[in-house]
C-alpha positions in Angstrom: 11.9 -24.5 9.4 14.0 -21.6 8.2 14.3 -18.4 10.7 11.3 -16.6 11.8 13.9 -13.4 10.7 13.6 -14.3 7.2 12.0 -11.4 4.9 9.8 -12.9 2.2 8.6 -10.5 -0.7 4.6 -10.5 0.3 4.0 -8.5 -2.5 5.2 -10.6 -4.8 4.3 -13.7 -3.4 0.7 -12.7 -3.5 0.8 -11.6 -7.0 1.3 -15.4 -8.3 -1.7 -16.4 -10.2 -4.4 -17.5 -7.0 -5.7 -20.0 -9.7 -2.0 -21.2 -10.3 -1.5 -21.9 -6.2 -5.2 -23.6 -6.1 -4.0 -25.9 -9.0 -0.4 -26.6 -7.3 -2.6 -27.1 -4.2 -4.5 -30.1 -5.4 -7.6 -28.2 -6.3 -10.8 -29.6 -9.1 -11.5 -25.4 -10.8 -14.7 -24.8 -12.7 -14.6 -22.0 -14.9 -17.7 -19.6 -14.9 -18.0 -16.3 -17.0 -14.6 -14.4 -16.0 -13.8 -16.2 -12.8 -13.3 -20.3 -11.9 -14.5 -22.1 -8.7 -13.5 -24.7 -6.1 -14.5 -25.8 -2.7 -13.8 -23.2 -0.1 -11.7 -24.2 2.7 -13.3 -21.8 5.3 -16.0 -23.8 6.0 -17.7 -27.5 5.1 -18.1 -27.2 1.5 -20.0 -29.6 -0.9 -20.8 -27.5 -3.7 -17.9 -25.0 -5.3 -18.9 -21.7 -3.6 -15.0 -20.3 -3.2 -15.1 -17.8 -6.6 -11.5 -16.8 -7.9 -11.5 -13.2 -9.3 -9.3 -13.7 -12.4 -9.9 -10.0 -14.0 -7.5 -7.7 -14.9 -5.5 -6.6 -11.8 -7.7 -9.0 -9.3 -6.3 -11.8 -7.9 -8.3 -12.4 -5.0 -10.9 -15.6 -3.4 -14.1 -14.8 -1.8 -16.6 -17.2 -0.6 -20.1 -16.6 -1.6 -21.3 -19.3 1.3 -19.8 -18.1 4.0 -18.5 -14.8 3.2 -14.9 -15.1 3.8 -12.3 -15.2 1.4 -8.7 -13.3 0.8 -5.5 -13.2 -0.8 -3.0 -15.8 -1.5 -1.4 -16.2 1.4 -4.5 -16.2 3.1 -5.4 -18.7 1.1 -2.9 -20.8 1.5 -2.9 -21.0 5.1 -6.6 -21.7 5.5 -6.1 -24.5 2.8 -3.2 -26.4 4.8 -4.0 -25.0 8.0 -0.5 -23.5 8.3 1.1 -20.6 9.6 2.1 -17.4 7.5 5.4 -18.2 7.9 4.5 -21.9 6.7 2.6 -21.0 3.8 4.9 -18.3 2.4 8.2 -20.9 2.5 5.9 -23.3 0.7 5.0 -20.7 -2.0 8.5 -19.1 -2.1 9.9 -22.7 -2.6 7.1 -23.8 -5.4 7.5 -21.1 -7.6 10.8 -20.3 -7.1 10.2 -16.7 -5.6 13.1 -17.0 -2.8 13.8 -15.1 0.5 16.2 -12.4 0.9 19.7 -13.7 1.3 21.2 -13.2 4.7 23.9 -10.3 4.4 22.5 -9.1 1.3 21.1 -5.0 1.5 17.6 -4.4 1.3 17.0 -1.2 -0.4 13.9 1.1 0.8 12.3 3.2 -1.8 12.3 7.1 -0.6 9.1 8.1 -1.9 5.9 7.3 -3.6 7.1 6.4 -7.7 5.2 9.2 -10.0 3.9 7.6 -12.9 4.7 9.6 -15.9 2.5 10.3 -18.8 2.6 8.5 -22.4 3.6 10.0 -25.3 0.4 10.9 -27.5 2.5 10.5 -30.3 3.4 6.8 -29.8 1.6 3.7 -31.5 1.1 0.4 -29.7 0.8 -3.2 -30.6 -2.5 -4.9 -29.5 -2.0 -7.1 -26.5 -3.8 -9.5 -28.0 -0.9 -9.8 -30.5 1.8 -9.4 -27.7 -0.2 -12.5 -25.7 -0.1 -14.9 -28.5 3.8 -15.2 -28.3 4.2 -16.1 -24.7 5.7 -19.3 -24.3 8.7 -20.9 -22.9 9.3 -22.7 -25.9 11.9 -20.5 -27.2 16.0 -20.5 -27.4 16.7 -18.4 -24.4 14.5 -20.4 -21.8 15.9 -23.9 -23.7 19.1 -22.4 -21.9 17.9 -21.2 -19.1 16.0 -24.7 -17.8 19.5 -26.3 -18.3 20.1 -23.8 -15.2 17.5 -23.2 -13.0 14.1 -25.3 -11.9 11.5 -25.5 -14.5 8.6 -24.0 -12.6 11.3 -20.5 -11.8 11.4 -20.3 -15.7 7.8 -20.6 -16.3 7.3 -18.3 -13.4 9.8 -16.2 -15.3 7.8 -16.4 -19.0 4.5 -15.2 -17.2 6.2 -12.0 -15.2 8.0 -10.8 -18.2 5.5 -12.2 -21.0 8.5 -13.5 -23.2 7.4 -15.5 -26.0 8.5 -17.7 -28.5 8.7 -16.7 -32.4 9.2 -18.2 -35.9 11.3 -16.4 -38.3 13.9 -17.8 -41.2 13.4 -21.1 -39.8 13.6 -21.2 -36.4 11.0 -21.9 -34.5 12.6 -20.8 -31.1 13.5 -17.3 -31.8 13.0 -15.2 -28.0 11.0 -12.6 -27.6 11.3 -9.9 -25.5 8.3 -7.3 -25.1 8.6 -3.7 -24.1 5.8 -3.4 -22.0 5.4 0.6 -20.5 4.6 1.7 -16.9 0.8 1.8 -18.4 0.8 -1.4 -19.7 1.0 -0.6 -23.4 3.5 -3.1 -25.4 5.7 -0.3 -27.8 7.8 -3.0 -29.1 8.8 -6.7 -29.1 12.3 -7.6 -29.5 12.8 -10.9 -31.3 16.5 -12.6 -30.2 18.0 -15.9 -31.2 19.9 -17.8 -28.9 22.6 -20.6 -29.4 21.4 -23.6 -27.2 24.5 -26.5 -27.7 25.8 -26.5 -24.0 28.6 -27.6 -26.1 29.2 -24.5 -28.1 31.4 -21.6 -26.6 28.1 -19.7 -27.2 25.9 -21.4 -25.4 23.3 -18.9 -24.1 24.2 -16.0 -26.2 23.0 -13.9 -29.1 24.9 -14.2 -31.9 25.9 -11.0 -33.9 23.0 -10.5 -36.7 20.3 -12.3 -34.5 18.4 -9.4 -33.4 15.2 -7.7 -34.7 12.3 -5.5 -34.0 9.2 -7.1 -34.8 6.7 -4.0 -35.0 8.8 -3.1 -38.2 8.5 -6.5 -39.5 5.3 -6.5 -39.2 4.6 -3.3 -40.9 6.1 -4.6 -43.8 4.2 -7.6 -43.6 0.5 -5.5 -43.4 0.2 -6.6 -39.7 0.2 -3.5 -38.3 -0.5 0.0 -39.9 2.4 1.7 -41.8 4.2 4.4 -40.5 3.4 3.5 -36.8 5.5 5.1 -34.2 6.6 2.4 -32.4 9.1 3.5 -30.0 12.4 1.3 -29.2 12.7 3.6 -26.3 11.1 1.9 -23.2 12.4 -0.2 -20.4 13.0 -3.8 -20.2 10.2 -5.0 -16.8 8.9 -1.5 -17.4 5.3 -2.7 -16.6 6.2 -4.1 -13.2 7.8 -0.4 -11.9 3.8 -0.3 -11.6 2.7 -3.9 -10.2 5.5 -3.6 -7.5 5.7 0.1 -6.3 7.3 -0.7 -3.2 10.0 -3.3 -4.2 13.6 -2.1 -4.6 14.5 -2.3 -8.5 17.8 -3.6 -10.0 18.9 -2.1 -13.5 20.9 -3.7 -15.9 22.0 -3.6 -19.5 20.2 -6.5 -21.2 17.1 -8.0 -21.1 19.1 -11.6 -20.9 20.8 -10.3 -17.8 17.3 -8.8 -16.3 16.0 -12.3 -16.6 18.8 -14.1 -15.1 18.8 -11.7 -12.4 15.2 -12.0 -11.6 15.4 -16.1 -11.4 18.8 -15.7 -8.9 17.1 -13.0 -6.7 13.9 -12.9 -7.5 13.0 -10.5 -4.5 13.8 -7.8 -6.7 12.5 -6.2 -9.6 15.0 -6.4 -12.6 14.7 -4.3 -15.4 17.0 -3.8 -17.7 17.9 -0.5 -20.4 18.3 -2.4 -23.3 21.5 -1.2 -24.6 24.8 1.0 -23.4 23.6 4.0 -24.5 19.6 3.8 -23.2 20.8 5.0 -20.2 19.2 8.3 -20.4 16.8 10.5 -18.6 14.1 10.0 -21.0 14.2 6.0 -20.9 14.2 6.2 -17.2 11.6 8.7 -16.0 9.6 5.7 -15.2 12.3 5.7 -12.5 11.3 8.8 -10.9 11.4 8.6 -7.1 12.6 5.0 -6.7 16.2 3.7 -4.8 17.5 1.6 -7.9 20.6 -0.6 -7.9 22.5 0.1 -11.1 25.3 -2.9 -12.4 26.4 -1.9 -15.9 28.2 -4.4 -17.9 32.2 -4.0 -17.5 32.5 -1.8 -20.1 29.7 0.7 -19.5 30.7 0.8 -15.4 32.4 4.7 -16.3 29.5 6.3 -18.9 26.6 5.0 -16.6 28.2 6.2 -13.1 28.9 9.8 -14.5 25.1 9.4 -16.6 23.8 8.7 -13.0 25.4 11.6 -11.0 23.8 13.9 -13.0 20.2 12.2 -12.5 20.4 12.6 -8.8 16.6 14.3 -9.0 15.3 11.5 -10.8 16.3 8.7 -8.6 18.1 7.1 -5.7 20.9 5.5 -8.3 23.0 3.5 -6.7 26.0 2.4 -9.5 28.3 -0.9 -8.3 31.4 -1.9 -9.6 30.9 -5.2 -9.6 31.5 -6.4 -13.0 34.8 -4.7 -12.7 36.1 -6.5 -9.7 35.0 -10.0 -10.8 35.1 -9.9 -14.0 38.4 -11.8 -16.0 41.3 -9.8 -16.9 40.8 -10.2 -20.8 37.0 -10.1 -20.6 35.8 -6.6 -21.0 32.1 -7.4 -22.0 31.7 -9.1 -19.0 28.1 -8.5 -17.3 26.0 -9.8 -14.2 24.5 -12.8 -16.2 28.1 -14.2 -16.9 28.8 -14.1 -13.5 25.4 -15.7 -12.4 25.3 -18.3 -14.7 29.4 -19.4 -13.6 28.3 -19.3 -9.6 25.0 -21.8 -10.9 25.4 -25.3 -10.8 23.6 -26.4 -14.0 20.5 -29.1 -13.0 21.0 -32.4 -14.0 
């Protein structure tokens, strides 16, 4: 039993997929309509009556029998008759959503995030489109499960909705969506990754490896031509929304985000996408939030002076940290380098 002191991200903990815990949990689910069914644990059940609300934002049981119901936590506990403290080590440990580290600071947000409007302006790319990708069966997650546990990765996939593409062929390119604060996917990113643990690129991009697909697909009669589909969005932008009350981390690259996310997943990483994104207009999504800022090495001076003057925006809080760890002769260095060298690969 770990300490009863131990702060586990409820919020995120309970926004895992309920049908996801029932199946990890053992549990026979009928699908009916829009929601699935299995034998509630509240009471002597012989007949599915437990319904699992699997719309859009729900993610909630309820008992049609004898009225009870909740979420996942909940859930869990009536299911194995645990404790909360019980049932959230068991779900922190199973999908790889870990506790806060002992000595490690625990930001606070300040105030309520405002959720800023969409530009008119912009075009979108169906989600339909955007869902079809999502797979772990792509370059960057090949890597990555060399790293960390399977089920993390997956866990991973389904936060960040990063697919798997086929282009000049390879059938493993990454994809990385840009997803808004309202949900609307501006842009996909489409990245290839070298996987030979043996190569001195392992788990990097090669120069030349990096697209946007909503332009390929306007050439290819996909989408309508001469849609604005904007580049300008944050990496995890959609989650700013999901988690309003979890302190964000921002980084440079969506690889580094990702990384980030399966090492301390008790935070929200989001990343700016490039050096120069970091600007008010990419991060009004931002606005009110405390947000732990590690720039890559050689961005450390542009993003801490970019910051000061955003003071208004948000609670930006810039660390040196690349700079103080990273190698003498290494000035791209960034927070995913220094993950991946403090990770034991899994064997």
């Amino acid at each position: 039993m770990n300490s009863l002191h131990e702060q586990y991200n409820t919020e995120r903990l309970n926004a895992i997929s309920i049908t996801e815990v029932a199946r990890h949990l053992g549990d026979h689910l009928k699908r009916e309509g829009v929601s699935y069914k299995t034998l509630c644990p509240w009471h002597a059940d012989h007949q599915p009556s437990l319904s699992f609300d699997v719309r859009t934002g729900n993610n909630y049981c309820h008992c049609f029998s004898c009225n009870k119901g909740g979420d996942v936590i909940a859930y869990v506990m009536q299911h194995e008759g645990w404790t909360f403290q019980q049932a959230c080590q068991w779900l922190s440990r199973e999908f790889g959503i870990g506790t806060i580290p002992a000595g490690m600071p625990v930001l606070k947000p300040r105030r309520k995030p405002v959720m800023q409007p969409t530009e008119a302006a912009r075009s979108y790319i169906p989600q339909e489109m955007a869902d079809e990708l999502v797979s772990a069966e792509n370059s960057l997650c090949q890597c990555l499960m060399l790293v960390f546990r399977h089920e993390a990765v997956e866990w991973m996939v389904e936060e960040y909705h990063i697919g798997s593409y086929s282009m000049y062929g390879r059938d493993n390119w990454t994809v990385f969506p840009c997803i808004d604060i309202h949900n609307n996917v501006c842009n996909l990113k489409i990245q290839w990754y070298d996987t030979d643990p043996q190569s001195n690129m392992f788990g990097h991009c090669p120069k030349g490896n990096s697209y946007w697909l909503a332009k390929t697909w306007m050439k290819e009669g996909k989408l309508p031509a001469g849609g604005n589909y904007t580049t300008k969005c944050l990496f995890g932008e959609h989650l700013l929304s999901r988690y309003p009350s979890t302190a964000v981390v921002l980084v440079e690259s969506p690889k580094n985000a990702l990384i980030g996310a399966l090492a301390y997943p008790q935070w929200v990483w989001i990343a700016a996408g490039n050096k120069g994104m970091f600007k008010r207009e990419v991060l009004k999504p931002l606005q009110g939030r405390d947000v732990m800022v590690i720039p890559d090495r050689d961005a450390i001076g542009d993003w801490t002076k970019a910051a000061a003057g955003m003071a208004d925006l948000a609670n930006f809080v810039v660390s040196d940290f690349c700079e103080r760890i990273a190698p003498k002769d290494s000035l791209k260095y960034d927070i995913a380098d220094y993950l991946l060298a403090a990770t034991s690969p899994l064997t």
